[in-house]
LUMTOR-955914 format. One line per 8 residues: number of its first residue (from 0); for each residue x, y, z of N, C-alpha, C. Coordinates in nm, 3 decimals, decimal comma, padded with zeros to 5 digits. Layout:
// LUMTOR-955914
NUM> X Y Z X Y Z X Y Z; ...
END
This chain:
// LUMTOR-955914
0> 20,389 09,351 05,125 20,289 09,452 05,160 20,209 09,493 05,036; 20,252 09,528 04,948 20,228 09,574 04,841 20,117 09,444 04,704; 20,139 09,305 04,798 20,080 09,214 04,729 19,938 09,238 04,875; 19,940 09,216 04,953 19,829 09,259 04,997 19,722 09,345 04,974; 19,813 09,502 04,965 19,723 09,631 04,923 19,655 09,567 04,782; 19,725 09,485 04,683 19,675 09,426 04,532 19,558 09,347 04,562; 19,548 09,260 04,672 19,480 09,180 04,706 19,346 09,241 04,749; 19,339 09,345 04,818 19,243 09,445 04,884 19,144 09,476 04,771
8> 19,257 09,568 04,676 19,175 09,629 04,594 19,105 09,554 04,486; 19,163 09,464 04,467 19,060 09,325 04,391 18,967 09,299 04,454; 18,989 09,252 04,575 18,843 09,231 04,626 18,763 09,296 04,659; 18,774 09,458 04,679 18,665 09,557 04,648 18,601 09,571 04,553; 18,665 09,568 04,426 18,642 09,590 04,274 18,546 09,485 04,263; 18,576 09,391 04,299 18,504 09,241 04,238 18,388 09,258 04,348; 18,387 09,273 04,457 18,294 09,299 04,558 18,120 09,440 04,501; 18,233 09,531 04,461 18,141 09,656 04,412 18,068 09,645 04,316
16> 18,109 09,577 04,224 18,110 09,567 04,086 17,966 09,476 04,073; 17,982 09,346 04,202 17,898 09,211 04,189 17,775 09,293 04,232; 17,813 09,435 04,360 17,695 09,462 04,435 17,580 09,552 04,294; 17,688 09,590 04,222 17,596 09,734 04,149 17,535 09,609 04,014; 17,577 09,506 03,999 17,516 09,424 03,881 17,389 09,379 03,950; 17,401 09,361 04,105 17,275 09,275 04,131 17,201 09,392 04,108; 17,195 09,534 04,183 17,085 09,637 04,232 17,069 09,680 04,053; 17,150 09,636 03,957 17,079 09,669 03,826 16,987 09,561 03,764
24> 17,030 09,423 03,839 16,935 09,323 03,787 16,786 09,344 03,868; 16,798 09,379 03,962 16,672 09,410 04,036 16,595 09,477 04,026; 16,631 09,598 03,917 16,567 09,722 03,918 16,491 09,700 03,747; 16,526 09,597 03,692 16,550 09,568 03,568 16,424 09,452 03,559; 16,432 09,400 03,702 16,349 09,265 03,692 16,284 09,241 03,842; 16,162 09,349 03,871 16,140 09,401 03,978 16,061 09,241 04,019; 16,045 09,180 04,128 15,985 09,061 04,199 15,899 09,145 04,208; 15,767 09,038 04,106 15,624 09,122 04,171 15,563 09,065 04,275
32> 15,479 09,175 04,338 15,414 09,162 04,488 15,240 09,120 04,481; 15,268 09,072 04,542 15,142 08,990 04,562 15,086 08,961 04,756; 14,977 08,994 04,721 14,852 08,999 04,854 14,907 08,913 04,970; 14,935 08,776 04,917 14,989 08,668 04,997 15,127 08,641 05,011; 15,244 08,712 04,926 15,329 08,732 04,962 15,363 08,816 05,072; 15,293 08,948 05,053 15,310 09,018 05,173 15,284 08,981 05,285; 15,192 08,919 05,324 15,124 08,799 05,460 15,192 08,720 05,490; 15,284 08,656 05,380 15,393 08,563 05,422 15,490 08,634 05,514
40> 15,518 08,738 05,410 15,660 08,814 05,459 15,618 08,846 05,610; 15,513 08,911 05,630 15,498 08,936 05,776 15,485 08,849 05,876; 15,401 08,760 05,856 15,379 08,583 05,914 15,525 08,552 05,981; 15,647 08,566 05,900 15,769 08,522 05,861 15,836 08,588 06,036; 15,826 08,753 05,946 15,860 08,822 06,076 15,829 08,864 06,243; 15,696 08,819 06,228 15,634 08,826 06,360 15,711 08,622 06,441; 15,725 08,562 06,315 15,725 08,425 06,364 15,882 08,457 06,474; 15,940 08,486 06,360 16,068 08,535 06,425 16,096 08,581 06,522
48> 15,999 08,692 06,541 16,058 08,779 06,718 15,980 08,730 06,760; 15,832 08,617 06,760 15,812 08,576 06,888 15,945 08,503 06,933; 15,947 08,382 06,846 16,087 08,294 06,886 16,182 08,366 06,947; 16,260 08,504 06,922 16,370 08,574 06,977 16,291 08,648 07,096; 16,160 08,660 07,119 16,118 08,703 07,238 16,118 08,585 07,350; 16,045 08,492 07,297 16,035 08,367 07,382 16,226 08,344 07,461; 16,303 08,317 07,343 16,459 08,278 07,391 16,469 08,372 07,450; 16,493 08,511 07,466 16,517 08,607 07,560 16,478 08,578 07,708
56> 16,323 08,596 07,691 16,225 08,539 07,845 16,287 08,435 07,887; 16,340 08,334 07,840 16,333 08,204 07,899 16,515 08,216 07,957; 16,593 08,268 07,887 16,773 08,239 07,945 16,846 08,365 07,971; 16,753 08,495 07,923 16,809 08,614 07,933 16,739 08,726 08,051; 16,660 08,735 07,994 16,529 08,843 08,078 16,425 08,808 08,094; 16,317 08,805 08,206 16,132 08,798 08,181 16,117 08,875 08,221; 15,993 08,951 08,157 15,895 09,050 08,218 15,811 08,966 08,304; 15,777 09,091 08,401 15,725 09,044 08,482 15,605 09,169 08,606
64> 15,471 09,162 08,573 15,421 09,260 08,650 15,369 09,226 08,784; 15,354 09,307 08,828 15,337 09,302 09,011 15,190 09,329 08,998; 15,154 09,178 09,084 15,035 09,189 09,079 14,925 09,216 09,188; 15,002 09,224 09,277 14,973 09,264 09,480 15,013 09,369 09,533; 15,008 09,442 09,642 15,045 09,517 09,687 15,165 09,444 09,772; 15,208 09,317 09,773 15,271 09,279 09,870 15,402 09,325 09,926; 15,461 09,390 09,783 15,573 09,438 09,767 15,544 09,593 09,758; 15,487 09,692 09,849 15,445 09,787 09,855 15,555 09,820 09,987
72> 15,674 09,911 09,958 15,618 10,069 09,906 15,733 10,018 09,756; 15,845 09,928 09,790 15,966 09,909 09,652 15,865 09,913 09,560; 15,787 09,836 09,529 15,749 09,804 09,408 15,586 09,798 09,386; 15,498 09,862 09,292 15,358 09,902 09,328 15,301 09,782 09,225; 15,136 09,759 09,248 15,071 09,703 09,138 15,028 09,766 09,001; 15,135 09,632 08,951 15,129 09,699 08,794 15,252 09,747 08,768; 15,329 09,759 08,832 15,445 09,799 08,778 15,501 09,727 08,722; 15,624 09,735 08,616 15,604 09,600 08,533 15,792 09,638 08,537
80> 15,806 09,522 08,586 16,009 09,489 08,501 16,003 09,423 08,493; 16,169 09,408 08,471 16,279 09,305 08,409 16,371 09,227 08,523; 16,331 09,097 08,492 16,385 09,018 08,581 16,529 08,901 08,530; 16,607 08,940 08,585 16,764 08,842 08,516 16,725 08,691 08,539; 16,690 08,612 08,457 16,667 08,503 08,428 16,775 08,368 08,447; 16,907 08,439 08,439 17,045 08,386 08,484 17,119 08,382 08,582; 17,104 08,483 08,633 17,161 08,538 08,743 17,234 08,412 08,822; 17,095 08,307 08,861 17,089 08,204 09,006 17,146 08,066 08,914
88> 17,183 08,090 08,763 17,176 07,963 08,714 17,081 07,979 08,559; 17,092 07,892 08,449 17,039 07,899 08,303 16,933 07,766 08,330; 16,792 07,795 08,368 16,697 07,733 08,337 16,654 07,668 08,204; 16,699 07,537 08,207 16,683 07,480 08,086 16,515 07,511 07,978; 16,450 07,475 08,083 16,288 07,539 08,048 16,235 07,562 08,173; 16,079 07,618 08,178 16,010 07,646 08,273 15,994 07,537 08,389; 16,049 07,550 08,501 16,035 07,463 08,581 16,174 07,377 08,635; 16,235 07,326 08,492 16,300 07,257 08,472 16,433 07,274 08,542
96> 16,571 07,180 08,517 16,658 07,184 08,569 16,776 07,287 08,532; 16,898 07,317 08,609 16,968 07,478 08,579 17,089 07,465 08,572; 17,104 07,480 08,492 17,266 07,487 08,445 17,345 07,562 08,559; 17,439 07,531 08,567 17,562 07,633 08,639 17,521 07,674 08,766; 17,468 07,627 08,829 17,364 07,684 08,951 17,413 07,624 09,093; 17,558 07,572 09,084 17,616 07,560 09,219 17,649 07,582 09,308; 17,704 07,741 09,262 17,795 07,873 09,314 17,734 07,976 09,254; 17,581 07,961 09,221 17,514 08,078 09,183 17,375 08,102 09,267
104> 17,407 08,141 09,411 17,301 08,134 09,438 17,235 08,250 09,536; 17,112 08,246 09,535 17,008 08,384 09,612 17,094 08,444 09,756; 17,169 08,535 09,755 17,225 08,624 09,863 17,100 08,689 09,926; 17,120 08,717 10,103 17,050 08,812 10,123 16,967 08,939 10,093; 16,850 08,956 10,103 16,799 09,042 10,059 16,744 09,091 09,916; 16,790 08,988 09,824 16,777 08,996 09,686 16,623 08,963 09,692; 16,553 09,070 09,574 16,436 09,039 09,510 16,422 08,931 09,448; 16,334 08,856 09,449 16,336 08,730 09,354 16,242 08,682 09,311
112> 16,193 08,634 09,174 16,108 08,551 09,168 16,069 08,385 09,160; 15,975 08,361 09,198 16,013 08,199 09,257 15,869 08,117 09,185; 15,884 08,013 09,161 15,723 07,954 09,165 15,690 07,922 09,244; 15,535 07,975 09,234 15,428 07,961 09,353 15,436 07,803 09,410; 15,462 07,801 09,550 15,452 07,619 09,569 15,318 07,595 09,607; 15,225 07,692 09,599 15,098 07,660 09,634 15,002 07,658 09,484; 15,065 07,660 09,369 15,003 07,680 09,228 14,985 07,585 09,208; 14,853 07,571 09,128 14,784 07,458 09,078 14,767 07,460 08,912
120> 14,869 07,364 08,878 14,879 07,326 08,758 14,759 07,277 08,675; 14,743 07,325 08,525 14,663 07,314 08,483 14,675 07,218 08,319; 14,849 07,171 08,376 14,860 07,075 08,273 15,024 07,139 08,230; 15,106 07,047 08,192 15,276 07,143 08,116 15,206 07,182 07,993; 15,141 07,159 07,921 15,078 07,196 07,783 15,031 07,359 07,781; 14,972 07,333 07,864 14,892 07,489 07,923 14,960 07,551 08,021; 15,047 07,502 08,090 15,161 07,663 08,157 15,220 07,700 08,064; 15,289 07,625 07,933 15,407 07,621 07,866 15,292 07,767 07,821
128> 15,215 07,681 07,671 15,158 07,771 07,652 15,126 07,946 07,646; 15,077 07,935 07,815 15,050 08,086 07,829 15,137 08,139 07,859; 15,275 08,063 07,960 15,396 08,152 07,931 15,439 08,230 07,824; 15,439 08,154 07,728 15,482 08,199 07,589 15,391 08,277 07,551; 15,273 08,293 07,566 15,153 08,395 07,547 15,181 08,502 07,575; 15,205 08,502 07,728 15,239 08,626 07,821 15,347 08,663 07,763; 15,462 08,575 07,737 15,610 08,677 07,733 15,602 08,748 07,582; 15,567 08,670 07,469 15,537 08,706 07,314 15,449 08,824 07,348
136> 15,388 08,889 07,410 15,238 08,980 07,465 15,334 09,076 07,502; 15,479 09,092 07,541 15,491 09,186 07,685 15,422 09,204 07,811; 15,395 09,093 07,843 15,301 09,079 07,978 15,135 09,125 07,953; 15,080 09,166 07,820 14,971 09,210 07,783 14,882 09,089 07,810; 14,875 08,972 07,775 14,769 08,856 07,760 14,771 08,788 07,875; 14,733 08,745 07,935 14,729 08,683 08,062 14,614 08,593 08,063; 14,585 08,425 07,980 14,503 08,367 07,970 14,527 08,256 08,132; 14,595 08,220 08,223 14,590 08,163 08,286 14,546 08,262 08,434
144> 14,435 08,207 08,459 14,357 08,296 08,532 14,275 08,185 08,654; 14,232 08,234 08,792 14,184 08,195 08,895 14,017 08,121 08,853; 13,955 08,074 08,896 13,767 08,069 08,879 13,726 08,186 08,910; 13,812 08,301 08,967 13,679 08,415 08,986 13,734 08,509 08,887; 13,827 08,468 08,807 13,840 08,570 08,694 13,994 08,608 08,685; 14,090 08,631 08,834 14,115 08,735 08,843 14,316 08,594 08,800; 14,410 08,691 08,781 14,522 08,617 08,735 14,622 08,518 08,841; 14,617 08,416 08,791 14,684 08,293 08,848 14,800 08,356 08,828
152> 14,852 08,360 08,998 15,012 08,392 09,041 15,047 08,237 09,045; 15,121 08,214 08,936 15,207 08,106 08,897 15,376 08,148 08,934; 15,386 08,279 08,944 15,528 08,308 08,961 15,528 08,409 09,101; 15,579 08,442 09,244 15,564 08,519 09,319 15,713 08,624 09,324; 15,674 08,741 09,370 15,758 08,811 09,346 15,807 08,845 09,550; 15,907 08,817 09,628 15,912 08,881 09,714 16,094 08,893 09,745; 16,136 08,940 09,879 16,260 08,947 09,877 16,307 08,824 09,990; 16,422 08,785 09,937 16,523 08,652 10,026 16,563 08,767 10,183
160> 16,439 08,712 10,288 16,485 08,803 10,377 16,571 08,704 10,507; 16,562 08,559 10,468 16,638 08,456 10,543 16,694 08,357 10,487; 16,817 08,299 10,532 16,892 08,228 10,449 16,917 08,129 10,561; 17,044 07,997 10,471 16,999 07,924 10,570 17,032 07,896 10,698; 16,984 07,790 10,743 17,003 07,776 10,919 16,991 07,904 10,936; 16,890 07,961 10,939 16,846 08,137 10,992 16,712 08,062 11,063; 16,659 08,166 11,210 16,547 08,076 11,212 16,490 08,222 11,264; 16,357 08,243 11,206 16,257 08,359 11,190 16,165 08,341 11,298
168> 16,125 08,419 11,372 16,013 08,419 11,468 15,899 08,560 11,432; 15,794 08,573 11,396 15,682 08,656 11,440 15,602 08,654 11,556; 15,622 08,775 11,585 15,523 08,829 11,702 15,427 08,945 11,681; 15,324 08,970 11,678 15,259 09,069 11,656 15,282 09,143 11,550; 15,340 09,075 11,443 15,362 09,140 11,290 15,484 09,159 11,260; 15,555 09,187 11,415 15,732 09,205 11,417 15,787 09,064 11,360; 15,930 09,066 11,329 16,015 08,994 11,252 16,175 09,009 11,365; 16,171 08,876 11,411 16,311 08,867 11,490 16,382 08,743 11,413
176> 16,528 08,764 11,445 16,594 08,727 11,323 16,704 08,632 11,407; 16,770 08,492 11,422 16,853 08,459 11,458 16,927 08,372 11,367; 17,010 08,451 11,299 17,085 08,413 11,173 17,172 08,288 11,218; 17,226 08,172 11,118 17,334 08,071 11,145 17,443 08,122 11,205; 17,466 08,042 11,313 17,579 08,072 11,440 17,566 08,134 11,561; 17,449 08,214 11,539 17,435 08,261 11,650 17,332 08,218 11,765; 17,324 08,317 11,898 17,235 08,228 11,969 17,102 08,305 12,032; 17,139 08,440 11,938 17,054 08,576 11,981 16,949 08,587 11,873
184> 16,827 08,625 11,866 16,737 08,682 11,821 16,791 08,840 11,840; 16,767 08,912 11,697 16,778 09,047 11,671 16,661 09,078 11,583; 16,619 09,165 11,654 16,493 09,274 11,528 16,506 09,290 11,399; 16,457 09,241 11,306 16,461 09,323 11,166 16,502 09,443 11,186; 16,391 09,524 11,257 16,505 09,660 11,211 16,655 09,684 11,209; 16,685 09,641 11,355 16,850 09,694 11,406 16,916 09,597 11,270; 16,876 09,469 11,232 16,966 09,356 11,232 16,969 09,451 11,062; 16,904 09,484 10,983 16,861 09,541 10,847 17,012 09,653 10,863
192> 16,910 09,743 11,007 17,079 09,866 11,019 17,196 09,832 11,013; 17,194 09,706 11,122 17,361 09,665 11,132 17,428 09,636 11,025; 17,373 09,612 10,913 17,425 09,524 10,751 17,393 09,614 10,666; 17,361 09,741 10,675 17,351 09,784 10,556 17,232 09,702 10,456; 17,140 09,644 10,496 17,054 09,611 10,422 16,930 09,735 10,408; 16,833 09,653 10,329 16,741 09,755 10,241 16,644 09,772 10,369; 16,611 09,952 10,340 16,481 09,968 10,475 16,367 09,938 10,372; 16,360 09,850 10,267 16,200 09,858 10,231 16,101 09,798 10,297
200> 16,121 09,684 10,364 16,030 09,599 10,450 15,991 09,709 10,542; 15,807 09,753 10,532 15,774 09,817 10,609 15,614 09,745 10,681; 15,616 09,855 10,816 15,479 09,784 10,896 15,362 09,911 10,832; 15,249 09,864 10,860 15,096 09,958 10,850 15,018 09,929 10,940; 15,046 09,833 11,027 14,937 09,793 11,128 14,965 09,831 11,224; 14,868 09,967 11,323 14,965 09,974 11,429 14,980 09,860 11,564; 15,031 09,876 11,674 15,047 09,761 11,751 14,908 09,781 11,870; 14,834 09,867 11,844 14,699 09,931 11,930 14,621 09,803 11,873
208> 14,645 09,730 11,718 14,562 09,651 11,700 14,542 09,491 11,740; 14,664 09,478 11,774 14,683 09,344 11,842 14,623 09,263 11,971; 14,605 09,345 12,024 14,491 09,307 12,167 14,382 09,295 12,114; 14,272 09,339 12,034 14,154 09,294 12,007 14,173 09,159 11,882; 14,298 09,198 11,768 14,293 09,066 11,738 14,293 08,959 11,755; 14,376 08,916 11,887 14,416 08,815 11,990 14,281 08,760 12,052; 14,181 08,866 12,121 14,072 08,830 12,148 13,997 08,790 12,064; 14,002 08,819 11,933 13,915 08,798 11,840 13,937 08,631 11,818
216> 14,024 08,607 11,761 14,092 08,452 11,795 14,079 08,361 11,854; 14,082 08,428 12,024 14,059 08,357 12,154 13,927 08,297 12,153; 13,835 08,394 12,109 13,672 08,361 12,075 13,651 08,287 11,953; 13,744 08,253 11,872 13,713 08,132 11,785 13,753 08,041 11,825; 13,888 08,054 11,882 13,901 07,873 11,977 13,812 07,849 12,076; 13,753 07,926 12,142 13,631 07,921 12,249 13,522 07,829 12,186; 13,487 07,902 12,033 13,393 07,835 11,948 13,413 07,727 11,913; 13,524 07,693 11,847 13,560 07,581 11,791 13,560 07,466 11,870
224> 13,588 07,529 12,004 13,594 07,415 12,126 13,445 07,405 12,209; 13,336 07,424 12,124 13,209 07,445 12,171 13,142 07,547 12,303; 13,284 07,612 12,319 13,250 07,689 12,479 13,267 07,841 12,420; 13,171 07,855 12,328 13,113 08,024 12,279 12,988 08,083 12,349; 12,993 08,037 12,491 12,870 08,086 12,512 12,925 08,175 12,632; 12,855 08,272 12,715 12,880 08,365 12,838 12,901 08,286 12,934; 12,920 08,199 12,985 12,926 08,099 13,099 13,076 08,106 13,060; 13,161 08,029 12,960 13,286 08,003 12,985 13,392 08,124 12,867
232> 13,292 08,161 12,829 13,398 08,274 12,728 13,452 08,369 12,837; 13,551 08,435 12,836 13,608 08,574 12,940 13,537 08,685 12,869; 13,518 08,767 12,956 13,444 08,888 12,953 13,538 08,990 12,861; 13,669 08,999 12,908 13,814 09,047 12,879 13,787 09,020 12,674; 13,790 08,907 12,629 13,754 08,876 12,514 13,665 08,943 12,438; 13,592 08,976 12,496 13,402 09,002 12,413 13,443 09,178 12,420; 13,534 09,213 12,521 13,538 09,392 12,541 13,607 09,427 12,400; 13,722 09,329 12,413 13,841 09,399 12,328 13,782 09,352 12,193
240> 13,693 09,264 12,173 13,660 09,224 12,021 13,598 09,290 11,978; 13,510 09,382 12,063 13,373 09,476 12,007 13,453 09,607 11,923; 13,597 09,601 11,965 13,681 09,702 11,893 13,744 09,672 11,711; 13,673 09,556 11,723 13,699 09,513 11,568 13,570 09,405 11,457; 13,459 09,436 11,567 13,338 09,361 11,535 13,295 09,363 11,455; 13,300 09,497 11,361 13,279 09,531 11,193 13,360 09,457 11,123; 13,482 09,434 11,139 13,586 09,355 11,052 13,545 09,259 11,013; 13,568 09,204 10,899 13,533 09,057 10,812 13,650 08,964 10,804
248> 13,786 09,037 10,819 13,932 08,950 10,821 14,008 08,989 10,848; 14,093 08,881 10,933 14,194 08,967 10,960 14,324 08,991 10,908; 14,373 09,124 11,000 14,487 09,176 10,862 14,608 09,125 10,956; 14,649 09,047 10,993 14,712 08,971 11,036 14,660 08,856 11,038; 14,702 08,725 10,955 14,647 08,611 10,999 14,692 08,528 11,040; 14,854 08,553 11,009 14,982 08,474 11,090 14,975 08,486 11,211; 14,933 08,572 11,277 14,908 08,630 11,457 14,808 08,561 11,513; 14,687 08,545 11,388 14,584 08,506 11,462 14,534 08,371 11,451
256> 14,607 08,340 11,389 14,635 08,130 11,363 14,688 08,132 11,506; 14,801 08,216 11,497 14,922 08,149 11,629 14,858 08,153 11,790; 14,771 08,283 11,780 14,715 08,304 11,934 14,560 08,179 11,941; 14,506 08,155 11,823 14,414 08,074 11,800 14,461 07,926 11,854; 14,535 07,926 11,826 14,620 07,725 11,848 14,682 07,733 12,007; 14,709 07,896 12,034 14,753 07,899 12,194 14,629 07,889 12,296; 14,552 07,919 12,281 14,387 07,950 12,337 14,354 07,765 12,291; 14,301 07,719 12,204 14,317 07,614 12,175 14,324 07,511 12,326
264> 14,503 07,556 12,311 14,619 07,446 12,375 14,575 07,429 12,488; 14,551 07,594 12,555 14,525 07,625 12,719 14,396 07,549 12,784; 14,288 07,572 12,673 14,152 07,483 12,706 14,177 07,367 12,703; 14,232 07,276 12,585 14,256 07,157 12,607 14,390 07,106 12,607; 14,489 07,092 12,725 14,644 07,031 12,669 14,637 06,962 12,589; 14,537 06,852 12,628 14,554 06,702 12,577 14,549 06,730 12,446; 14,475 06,822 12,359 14,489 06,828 12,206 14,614 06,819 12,129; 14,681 06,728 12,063 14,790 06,736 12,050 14,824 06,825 11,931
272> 14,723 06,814 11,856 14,717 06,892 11,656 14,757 07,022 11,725; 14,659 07,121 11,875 14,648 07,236 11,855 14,793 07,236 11,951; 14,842 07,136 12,032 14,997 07,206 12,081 15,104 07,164 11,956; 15,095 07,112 11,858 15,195 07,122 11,805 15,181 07,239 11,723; 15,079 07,292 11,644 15,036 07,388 11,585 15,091 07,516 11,633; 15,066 07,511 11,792 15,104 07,633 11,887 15,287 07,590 11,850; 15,314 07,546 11,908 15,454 07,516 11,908 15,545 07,572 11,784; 15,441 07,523 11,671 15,531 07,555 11,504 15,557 07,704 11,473
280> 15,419 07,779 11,567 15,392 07,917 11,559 15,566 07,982 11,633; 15,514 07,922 11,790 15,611 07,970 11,823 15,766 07,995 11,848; 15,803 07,834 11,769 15,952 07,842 11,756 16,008 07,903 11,620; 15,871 07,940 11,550 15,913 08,009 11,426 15,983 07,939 11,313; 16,035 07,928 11,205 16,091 07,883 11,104 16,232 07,865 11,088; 16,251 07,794 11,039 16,416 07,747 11,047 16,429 07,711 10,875; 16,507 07,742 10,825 16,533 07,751 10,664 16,636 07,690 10,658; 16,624 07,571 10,569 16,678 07,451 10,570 16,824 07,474 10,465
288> 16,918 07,419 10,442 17,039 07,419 10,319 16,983 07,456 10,228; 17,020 07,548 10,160 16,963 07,538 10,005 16,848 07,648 09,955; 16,793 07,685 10,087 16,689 07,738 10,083 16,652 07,879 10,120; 16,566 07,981 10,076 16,548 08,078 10,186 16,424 08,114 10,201; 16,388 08,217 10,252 16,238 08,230 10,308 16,204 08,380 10,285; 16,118 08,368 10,163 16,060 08,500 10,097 15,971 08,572 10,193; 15,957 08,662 10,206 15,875 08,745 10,236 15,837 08,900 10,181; 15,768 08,959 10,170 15,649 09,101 10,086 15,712 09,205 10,196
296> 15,787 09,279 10,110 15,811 09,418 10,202 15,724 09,482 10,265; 15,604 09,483 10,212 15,441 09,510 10,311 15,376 09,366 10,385; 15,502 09,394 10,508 15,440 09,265 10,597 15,339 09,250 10,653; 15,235 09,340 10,645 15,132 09,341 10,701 14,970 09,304 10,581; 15,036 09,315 10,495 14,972 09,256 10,385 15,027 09,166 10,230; 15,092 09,078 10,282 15,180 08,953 10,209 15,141 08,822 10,235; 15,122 08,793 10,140 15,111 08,583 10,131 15,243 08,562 10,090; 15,286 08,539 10,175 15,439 08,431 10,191 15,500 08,324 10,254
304> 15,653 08,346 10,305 15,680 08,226 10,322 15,604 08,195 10,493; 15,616 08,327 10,543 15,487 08,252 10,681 15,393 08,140 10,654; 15,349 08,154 10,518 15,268 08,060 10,526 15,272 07,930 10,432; 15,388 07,927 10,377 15,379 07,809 10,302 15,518 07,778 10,297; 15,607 07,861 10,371 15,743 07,803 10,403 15,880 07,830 10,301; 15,988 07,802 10,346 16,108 07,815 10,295 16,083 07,809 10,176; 16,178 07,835 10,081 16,148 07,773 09,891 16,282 07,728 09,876; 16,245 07,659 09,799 16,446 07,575 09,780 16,520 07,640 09,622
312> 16,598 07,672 09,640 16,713 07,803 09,582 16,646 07,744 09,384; 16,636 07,609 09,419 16,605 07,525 09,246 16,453 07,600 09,231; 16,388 07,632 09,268 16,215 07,677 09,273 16,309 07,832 09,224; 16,370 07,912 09,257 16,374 08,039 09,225 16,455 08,055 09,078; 16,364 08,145 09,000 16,415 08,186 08,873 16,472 08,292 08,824; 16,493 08,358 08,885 16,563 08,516 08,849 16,528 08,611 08,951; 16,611 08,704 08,924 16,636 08,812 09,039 16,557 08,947 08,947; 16,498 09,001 09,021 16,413 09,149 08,970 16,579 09,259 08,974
320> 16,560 09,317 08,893 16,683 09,395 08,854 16,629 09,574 08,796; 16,519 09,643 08,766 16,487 09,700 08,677 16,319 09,715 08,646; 16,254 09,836 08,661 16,119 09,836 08,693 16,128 09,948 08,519; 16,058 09,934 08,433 16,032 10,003 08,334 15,912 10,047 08,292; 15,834 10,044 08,408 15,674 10,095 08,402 15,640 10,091 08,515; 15,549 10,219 08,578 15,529 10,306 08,449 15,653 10,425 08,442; 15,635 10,533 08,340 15,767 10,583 08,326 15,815 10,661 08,403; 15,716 10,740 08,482 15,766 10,816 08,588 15,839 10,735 08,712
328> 15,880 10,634 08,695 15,893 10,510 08,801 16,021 10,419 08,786; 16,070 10,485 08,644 16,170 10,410 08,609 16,303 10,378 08,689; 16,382 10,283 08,674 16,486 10,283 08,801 16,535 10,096 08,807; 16,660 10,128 08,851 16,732 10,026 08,905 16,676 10,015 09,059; 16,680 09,822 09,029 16,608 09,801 09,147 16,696 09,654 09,213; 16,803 09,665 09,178 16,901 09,564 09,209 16,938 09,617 09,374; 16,933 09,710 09,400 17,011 09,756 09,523 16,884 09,789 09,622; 16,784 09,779 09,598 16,640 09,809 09,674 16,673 09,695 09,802
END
């Protein structure tokens, strides 16, 4: 024991001794400063935490701001968090393939972010790029941008509201749900109650609006099928449309594709494009192994998987966990 405590105190002594010779050689023989040293030194340090910002974004955390209302009322535009980058699996790089990602995968209801399958690449040089732009920025720079100015959603933010062999039906904006195994369609709402899932998925459209949209529709397949004139259009059509005649688009367009391809069908069976079209509408979506089917808690104003379909579990990159802007707003958002 006593050769230890000997051992200690030597190596303090020799330790203290080395520290107070250097801070006297230093003070003795000050390194002079110079214009371009200092530029280095900083050069040095900024080089640094981009790199430890970049590794963070890419295996630990991304920021990430909301750039739609889609996710309105959970989550507003502009609000900006932190998304677990690991959670589903360790993304080797952007895009790329995921470590550990067998038994790590998107549960019900989880927020998530996914890449856009409708994004149009502008080269790996130039996503890589502005990724690293954006994340080194704190989400400040945003050089990958649309032709009319406004920011290329390369990454979408919505929640896993079907999993698989689940098969989704819309009707008039509603959401019926017939999960794997079963043989019943249940409501979003009840099916949300029965599980203890999140009430954020909300409606804004009331259901007063659906009869003139339908007509509105009906009178473009009328058109489309050259019979827009008073002779074969219904009268019934032209009443209920005059109730939305100011409108420029509609705020349902999943409804009005589907009643469009049914009107379609009725004028002509023989069309086969517009009965299968009708058909896809109406047996609704079926979400394949592997996969689930995002959708915008503001279903009444969301680009999702209605329209471009399931996403496969490898497309999704992290789970939203944590909203840190703005500050009055702050909050865990894992349980939303």
């Amino acid at each position: 024991m006593n050769l230890l405590i000997q051992r200690v105190e030597n190596f303090t002594i020799k330790y203290l001794t080395k520290r107070k010779a250097i801070k006297i050689y230093s003070k003795e023989n000050p390194i002079k400063r110079t214009f371009w040293g200092e530029v280095r030194g900083w050069v040095d340090a900024l080089v640094f935490a981009v790199i430890v910002i970049l590794i963070l974004n890419q295996y630990i955390f991304q920021l990430f701001v909301i750039p739609t209302p889609s996710m309105e009322k959970t989550m507003l535009i502009k609000d900006r968090v932190f998304v677990n980058k690991n959670v589903y699996g360790l993304e080797v790089w952007p895009t790329g393939p995921k470590l550990g990602s067998t038994n790590r995968v998107v549960t019900r209801d989880n927020i998530i972010t996914f890449y856009n399958p409708e994004y149009e690449t502008k080269g790996p040089l130039f996503d890589i790029a502005a990724q690293m732009l954006f994340s080194a920025t704190f989400s400040l720079v945003q050089i990958d941008k649309n032709e009319d100015g406004t920011p290329a959603e390369r990454l979408y933010v919505k929640r896993a509201a079907a999993m698989n062999n689940d098969t989704v039906v819309f009707k008039d904006g509603n959401v019926s749900i017939r999960v794997s195994g079963s043989e019943e369609f249940i409501n979003e709402i009840d099916f949300r109650a029965d599980n203890n899932l999140s009430l954020g998925p909300n409606r804004q459209i009331d259901q007063s609006y659906y009869s003139p949209l339908k007509a509105w529709a009906s009178l473009v397949a009328y058109r489309d099928k050259g019979l827009n004139n008073s002779v074969y259009t219904p009268s019934s059509y032209l009443n209920e449309y005059k109730k939305l005649e100011n409108s420029n688009y509609p705020r349902d367009m999943y409804q009005f594709m589907n009643t469009k391809y049914y009107t379609e069908h009725r004028i002509d069976p023989s069309d086969f494009n517009s009965r299968s079209n009708y058909h896809s509408y109406k047996n609704g979506i079926t979400v394949p192994e592997r996969h689930v089917l995002p959708l915008g808690d503001n279903r009444d104003n969301s680009h999702d998987g209605r329209y471009f379909g399931p996403v496969s579990q490898d497309n999704i990159n992290g789970r939203v966990f944590f909203r840190f802007w703005p500050l009055n707003r702050i909050g865990y958002l894992g349980n939303q």
